[in-house]
Backbone bond lengths (Angstrom), bond angles and torsions (degrees), N, CA, C in turn:
res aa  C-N    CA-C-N  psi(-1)  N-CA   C-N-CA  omega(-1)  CA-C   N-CA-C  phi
1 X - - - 1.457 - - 1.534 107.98 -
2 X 1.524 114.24 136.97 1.340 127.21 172.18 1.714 122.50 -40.46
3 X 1.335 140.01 154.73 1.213 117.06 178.59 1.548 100.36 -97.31
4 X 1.327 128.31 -168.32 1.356 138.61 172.77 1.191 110.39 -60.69
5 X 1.675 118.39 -31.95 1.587 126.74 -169.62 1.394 106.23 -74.84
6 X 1.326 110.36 -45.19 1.768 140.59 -177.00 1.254 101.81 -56.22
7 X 1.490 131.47 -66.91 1.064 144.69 -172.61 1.660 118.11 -62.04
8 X 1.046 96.53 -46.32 2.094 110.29 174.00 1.835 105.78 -54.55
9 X 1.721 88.94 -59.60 1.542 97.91 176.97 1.566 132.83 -56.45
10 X 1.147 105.77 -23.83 1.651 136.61 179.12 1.364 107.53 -74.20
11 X 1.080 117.56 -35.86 1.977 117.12 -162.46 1.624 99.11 -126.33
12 X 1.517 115.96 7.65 1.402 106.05 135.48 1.425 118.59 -87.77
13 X 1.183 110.05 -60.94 1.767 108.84 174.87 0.918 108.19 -34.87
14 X 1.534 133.29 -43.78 1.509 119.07 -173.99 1.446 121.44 -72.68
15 X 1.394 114.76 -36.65 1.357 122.44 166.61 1.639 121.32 -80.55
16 X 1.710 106.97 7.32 1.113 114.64 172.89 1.786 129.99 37.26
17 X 1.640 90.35 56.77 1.222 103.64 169.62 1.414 113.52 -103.79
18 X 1.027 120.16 164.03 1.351 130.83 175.34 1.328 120.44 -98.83
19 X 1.651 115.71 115.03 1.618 110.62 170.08 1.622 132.01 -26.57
20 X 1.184 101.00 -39.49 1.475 95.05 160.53 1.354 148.20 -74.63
21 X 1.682 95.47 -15.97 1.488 117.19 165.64 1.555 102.00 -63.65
22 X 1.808 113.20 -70.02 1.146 98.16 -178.39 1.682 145.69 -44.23
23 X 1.220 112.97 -35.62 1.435 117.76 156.37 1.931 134.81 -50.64
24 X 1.595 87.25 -23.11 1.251 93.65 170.13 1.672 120.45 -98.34
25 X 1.600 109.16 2.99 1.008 93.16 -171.85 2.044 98.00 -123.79
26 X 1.115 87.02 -3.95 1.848 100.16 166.26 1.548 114.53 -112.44
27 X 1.131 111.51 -15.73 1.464 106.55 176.75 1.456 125.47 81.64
28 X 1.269 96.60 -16.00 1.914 119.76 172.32 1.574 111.60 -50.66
29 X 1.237 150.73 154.37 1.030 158.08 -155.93 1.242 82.93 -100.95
30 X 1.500 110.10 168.29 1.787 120.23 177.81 1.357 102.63 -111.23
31 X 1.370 119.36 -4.40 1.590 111.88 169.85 1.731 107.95 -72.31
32 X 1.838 101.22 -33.60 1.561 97.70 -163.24 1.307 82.66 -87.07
33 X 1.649 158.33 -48.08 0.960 132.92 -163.11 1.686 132.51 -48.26
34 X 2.153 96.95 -26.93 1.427 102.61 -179.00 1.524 120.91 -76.84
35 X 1.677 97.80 -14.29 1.295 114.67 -171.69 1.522 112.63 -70.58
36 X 1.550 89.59 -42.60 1.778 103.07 -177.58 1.511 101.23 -52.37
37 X 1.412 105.29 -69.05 1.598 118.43 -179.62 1.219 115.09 -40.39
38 X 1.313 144.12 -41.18 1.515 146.72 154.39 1.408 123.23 -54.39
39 X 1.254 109.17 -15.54 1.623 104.22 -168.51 1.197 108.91 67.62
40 X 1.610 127.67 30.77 1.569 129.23 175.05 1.742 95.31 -80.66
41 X 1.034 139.65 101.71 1.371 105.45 164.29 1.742 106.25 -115.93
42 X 0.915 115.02 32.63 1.546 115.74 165.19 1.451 119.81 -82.36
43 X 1.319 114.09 -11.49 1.576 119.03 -173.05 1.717 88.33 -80.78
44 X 1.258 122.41 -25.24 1.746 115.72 179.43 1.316 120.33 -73.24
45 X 1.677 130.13 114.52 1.027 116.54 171.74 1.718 134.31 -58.47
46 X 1.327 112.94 -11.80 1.299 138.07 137.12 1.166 155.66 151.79
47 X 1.793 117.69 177.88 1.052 94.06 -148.98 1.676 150.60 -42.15
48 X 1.436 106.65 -17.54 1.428 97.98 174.70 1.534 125.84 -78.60
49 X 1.547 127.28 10.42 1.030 139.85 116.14 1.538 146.29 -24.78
50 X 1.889 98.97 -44.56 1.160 116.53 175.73 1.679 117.94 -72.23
51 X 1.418 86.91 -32.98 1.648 105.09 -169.50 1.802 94.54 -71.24
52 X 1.206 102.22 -84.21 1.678 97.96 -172.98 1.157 124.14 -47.62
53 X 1.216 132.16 -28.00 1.810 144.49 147.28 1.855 104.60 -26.52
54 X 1.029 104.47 -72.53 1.884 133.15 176.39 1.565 95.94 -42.08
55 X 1.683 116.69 -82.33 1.360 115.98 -159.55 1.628 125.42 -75.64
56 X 1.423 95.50 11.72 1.858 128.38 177.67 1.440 82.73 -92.01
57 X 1.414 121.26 -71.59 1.444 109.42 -141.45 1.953 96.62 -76.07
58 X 1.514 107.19 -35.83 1.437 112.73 -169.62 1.416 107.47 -62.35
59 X 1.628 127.54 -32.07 1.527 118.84 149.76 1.257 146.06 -75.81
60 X 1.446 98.42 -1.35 1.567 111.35 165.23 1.800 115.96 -70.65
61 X 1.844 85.01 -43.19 1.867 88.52 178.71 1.342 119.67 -82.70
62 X 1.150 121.70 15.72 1.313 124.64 -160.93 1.712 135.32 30.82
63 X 1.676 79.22 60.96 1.801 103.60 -171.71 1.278 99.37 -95.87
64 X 1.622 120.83 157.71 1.427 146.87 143.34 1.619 85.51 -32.78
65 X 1.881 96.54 112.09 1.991 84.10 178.34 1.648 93.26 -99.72
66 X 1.360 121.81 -46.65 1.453 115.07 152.01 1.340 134.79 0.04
67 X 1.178 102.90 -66.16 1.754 117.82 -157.39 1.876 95.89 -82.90
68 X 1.787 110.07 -38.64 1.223 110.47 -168.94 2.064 114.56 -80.17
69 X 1.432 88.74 -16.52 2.222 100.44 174.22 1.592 96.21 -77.57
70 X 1.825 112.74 -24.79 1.436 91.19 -178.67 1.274 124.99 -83.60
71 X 1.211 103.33 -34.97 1.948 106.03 174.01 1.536 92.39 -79.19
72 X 1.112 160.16 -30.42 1.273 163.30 159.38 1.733 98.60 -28.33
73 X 1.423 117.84 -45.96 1.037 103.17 176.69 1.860 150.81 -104.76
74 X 2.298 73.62 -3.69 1.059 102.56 167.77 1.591 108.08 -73.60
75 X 1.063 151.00 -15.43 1.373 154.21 -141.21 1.808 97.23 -132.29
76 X 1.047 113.58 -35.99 1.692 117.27 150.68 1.698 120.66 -47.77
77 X 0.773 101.75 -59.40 1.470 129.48 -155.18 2.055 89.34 -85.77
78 X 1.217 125.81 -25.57 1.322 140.69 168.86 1.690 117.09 -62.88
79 X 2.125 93.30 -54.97 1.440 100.97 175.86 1.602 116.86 -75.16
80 X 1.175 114.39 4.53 1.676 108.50 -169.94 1.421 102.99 100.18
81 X 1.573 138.76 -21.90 0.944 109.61 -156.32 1.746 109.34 -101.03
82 X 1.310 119.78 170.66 1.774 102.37 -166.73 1.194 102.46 -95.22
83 X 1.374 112.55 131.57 1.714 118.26 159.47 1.442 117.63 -67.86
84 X 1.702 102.37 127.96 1.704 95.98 -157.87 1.944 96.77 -71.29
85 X 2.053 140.48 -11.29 1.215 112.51 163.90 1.612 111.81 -72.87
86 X 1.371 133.50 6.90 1.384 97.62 -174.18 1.091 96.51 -108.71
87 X 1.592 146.83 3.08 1.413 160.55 -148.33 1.742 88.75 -118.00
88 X 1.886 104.06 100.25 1.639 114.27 177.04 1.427 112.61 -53.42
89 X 1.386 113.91 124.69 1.512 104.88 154.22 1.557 124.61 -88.70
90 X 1.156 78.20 125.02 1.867 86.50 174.12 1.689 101.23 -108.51
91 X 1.807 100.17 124.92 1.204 145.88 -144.94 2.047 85.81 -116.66
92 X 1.656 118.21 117.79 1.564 93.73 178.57 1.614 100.88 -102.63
93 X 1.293 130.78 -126.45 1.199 144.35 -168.63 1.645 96.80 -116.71
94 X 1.151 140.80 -30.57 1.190 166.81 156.20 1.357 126.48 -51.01
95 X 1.610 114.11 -54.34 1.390 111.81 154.64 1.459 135.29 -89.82
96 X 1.477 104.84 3.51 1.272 106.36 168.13 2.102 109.29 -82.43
97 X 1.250 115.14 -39.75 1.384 143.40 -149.46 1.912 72.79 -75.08
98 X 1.513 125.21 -70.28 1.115 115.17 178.68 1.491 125.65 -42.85
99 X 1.235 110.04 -37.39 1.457 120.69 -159.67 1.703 86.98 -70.95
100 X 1.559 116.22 -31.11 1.523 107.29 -166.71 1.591 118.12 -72.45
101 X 2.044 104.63 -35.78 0.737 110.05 -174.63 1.999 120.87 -73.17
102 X 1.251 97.87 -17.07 1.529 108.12 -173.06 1.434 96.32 -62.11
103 X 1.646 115.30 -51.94 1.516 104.67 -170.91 1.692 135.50 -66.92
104 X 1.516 86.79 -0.36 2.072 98.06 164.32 1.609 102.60 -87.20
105 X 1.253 92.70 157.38 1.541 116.01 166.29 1.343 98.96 -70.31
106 X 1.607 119.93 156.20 1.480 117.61 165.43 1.189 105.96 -88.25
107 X 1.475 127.37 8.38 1.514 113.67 -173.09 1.875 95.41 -98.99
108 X 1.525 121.95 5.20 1.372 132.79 171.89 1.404 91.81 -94.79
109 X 1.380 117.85 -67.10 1.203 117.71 -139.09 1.811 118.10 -62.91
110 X 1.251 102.93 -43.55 1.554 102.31 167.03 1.459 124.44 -74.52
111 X 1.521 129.86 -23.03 1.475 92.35 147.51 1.170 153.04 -71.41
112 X 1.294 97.54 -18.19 1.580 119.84 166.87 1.387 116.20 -69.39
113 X 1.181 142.28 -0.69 1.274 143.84 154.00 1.415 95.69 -102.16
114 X 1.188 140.94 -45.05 1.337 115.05 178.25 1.253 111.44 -69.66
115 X 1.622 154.43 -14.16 0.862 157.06 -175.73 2.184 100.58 -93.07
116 X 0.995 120.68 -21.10 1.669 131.41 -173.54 2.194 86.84 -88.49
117 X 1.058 97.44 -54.26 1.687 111.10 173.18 1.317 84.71 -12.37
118 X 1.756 90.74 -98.93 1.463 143.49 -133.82 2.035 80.09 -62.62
119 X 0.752 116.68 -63.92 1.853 118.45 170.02 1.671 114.67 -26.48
120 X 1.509 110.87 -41.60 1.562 116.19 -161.47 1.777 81.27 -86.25
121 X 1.421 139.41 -92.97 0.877 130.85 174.70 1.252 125.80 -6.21
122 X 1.039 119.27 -55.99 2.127 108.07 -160.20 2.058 86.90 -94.47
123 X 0.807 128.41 -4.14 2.130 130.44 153.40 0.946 102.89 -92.86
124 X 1.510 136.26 13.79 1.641 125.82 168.36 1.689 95.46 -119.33
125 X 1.049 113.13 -17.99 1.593 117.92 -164.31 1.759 98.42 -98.88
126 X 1.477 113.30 -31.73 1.578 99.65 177.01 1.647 87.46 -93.24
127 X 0.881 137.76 -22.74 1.997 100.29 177.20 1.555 113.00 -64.93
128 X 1.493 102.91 -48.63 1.292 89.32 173.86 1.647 145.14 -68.88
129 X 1.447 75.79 2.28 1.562 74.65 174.81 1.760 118.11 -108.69
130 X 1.597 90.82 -9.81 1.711 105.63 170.67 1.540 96.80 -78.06
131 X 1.154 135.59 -28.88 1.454 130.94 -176.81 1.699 92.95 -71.96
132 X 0.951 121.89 -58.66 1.435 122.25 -128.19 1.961 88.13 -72.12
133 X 1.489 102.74 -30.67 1.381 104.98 174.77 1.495 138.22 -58.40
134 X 1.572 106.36 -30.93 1.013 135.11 -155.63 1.804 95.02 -92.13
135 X 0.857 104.71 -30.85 1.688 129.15 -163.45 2.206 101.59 -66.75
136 X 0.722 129.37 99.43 1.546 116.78 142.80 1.438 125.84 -45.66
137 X 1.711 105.50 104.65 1.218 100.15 165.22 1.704 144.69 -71.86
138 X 1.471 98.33 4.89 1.606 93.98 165.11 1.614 118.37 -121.26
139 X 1.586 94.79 19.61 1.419 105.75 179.11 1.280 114.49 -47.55
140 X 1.439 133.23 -60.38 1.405 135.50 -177.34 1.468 121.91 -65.12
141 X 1.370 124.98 -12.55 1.176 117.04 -163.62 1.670 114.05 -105.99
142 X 1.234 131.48 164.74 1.566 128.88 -160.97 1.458 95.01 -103.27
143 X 1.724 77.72 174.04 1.492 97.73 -176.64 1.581 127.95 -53.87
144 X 1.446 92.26 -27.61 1.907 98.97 164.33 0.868 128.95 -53.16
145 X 1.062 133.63 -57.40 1.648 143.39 -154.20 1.723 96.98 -104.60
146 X 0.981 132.08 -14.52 1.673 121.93 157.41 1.467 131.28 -144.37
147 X 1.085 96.79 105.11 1.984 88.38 -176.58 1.772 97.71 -110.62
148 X 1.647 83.79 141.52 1.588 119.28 -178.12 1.996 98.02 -45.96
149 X 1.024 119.36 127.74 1.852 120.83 -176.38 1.753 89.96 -67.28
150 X 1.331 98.04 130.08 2.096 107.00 162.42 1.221 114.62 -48.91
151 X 1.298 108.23 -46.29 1.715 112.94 -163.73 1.977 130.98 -53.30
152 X 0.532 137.93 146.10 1.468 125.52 -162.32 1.586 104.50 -99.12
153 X 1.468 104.13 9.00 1.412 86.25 -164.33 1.774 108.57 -107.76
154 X 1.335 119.15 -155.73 1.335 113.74 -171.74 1.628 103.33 -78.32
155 X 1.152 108.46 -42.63 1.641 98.20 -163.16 1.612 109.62 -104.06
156 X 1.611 104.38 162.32 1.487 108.82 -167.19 1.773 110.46 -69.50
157 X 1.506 121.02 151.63 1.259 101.12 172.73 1.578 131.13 -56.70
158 X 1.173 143.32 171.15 1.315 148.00 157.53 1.318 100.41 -59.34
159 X 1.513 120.86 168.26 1.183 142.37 149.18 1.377 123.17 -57.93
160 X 1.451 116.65 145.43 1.439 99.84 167.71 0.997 117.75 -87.58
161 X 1.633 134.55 149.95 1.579 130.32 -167.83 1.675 99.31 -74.47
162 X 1.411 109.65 168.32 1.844 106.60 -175.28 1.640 82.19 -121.63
């Protein structure tokens, strides 16, 4: 079976275009196009270069672009070099959370954190103030510093005069 280089090169000649056409009509450099066509792919710093280089030129010729990214990557993956589908992405908690936030407008996104704000605050402001109620304020302190008034009546005694 033909390689990717073989095959690219093959179904221009046949459609008898000219390398220079193709560059003008993909925009690809004609150094990387000869490279493609050779099966040079070391001149690419990498592979995902190789790939979109390939499925540019493989839809220009009106190739199986499918069939040609797959041996494209079998023949990668041959030279040593890594095909960026068989190389796992690991996705964290972090780039998903970004990925969510990119798809709002910022003209959503900041009131809605100022509105999540303004939410955390006034549920931090009624506990504490349901605590603070609930709370005896001379609970902690000793027998020194406050004794219960003798008197039976409503109000605290006076001072004694000095």
């Amino acid at each position: 079976m033909p390689t990717v280089g073989q095959q690219l090169r093959q179904a221009r000649e046949a459609q008898k275009i000219g390398l220079h056409e193709v560059v003008d009509m993909t925009k690809i450099r004609g150094d990387h196009l000869r490279a493609l066509e050779e099966g040079n792919y070391s001149v690419f710093s990498a592979p995902v270069y190789i790939r979109g280089f390939v499925r540019t030129y493989a839809t220009l010729l009106k190739l199986d672009t499918a069939q040609i990214l797959v041996q494209l990557g079998r023949e990668l993956a041959d030279s040593g070099q890594v095909d960026p589908l068989l190389a796992p992405v690991q996705k964290s908690l972090l780039d998903t959370a970004m990925f969510q936030l990119s798809r709002f407008s910022r003209r959503l996104v900041w009131p809605a954190v100022g509105l999540a704000v303004a939410l955390l605050v006034m549920l931090a402001g009624f506990f504490l103030w349901r605590h603070s109620r609930k709370e005896d304020p001379t609970a902690g302190l000793g027998a020194g510093l406050y004794q219960v008034p003798t008197n039976s009546g409503d109000t605290l005694p006076l001072p004694v005069p000095r």
